[in-house]
N, C-alpha and C positions, 0 to 999 in steps of 0.2 A: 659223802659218807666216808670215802678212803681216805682223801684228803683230813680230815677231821680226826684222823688216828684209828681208826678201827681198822682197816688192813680188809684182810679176807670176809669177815661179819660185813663190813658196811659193803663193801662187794653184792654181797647177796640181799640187803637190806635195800642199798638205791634199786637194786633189778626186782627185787619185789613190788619197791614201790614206783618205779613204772611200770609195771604189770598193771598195777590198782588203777593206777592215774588213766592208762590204755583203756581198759577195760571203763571207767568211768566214762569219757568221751568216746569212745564206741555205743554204750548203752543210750547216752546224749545226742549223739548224731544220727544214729540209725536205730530208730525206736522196733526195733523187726517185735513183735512178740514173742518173748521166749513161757513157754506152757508147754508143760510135758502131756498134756490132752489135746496140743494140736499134732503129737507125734502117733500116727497108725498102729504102733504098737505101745505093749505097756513096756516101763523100763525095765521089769527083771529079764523080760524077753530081747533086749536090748543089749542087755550087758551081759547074761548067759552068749549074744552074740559076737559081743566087745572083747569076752574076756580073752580067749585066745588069742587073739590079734596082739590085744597089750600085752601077752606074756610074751611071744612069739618078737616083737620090737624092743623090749626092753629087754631080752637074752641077747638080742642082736644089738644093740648100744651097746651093752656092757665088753661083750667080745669083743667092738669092734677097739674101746675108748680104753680097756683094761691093761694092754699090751705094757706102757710106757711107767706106768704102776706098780707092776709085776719085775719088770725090770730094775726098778729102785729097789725094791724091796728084799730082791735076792742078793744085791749089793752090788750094781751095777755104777761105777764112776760117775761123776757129775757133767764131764766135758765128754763122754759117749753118749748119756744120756740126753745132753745138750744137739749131740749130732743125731741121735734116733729121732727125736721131737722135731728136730728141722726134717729130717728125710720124709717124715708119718708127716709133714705138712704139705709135702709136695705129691707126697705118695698118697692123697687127700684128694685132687684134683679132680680124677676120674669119679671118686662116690660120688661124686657132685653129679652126676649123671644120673644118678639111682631115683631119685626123690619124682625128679620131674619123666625120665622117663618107666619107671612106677605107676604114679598116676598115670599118663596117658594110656600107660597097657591097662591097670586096671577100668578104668572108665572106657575102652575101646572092648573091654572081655564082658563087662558088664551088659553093658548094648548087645554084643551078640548072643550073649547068653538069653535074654530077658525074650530077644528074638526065636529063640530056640534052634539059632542058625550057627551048628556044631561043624559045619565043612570052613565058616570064614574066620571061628572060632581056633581052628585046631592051623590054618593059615596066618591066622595071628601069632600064635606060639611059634610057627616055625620059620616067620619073619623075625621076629624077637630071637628066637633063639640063636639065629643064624647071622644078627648083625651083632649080638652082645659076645661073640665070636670072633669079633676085627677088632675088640679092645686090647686081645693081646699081642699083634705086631706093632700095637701103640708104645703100646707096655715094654717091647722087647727093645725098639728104637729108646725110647726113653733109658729102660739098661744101661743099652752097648753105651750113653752119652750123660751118665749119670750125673760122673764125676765135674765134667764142666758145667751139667746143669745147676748143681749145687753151689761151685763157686760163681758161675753167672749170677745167684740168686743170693748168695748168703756171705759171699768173700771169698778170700782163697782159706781162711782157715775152716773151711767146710767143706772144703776139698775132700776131708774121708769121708764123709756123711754118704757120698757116694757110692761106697760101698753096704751100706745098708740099703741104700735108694732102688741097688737092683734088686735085694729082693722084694721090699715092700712094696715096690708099684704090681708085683702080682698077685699081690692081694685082691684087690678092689673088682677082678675080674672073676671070680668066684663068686661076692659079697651079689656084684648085679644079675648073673647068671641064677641066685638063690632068692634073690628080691623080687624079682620078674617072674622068677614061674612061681613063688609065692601071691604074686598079685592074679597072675592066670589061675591057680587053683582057688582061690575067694573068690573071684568071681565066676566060676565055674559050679 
């Protein structure tokens, strides 16, 4: 579809339509049942449970993906811009830890909860708490060593992107410190 001239539309058009195509050989291959009558509850009960969560992750998309946005828009250079987008790429690294280790707290708080065993529960939290706490000497090494990390990564004309690099990798330790005990309090 890009190829063909459409640019950004055909972009969104081929990713739709392998969505469809995904979703058709999924349905094809793994016939699971889907019936909202094999689900225990009814769905407004469902999504009166759902809704928060989806508000709650899409505030937090927007926050996280808005920055580089927000920047153009106030009239930010093309070639800083160019270096924030490299730094917010590297500075990216660490969320990658969010997703997986999320799930595994929530599905570890879930199990305890359901147990009603609130001493391995609250030992959960203060395991979690107390290692999403060694992300920032990650964070502070990567800093002090930005600058070469950048040109390591992107050339030497990315050499200043470095200077954004140190502040934006401490970001990400905030993001999982609030993702985690957002996952401890749902399943709580």
């Amino acid at each position: 579809f890009v190829a063909s001239g459409l640019s950004v539309a055909g972009a969104i058009a081929g990713n739709m339509l392998a969505l469809v195509v995904e979703l058709i050989f999924a349905r094809r291959l793994l016939p699971i049942p889907f019936r909202l009558t094999a689900l225990k509850t009814r769905p407004p009960d469902l999504f009166r449970l759902a809704l928060p969560l989806m508000v709650y992750e899409f505030c937090f998309e927007i926050a996280i993906r808005s920055d580089l946005l927000i920047f153009r828009i106030f009239g930010g250079e093309t070639l800083v811009a160019g270096h924030y987008a490299a730094a917010q790429m590297v500075a990216f690294i660490p969320l990658l830890l969010t997703s997986s280790l999320s799930s595994m707290v929530l599905s570890g708080a879930t199990r305890m909860s359901c147990k009603k065993d609130t001493v391995a529960l609250q030992g959960l939290t203060q395991q979690v708490m107390k290692m999403l706490f060694w992300i920032f000497p990650f964070c502070a090494i990567i800093s002090g060593s930005a600058r070469a990390i950048m040109a390591l990564l992107f050339g030497p004309g990315y050499q200043e992107a470095g200077t954004i690099l140190t502040i934006l990798i401490f970001l990400p330790g905030p993001v999982l410190i609030a993702r985690n005990a957002a996952s401890v309090l749902i399943a709580a």
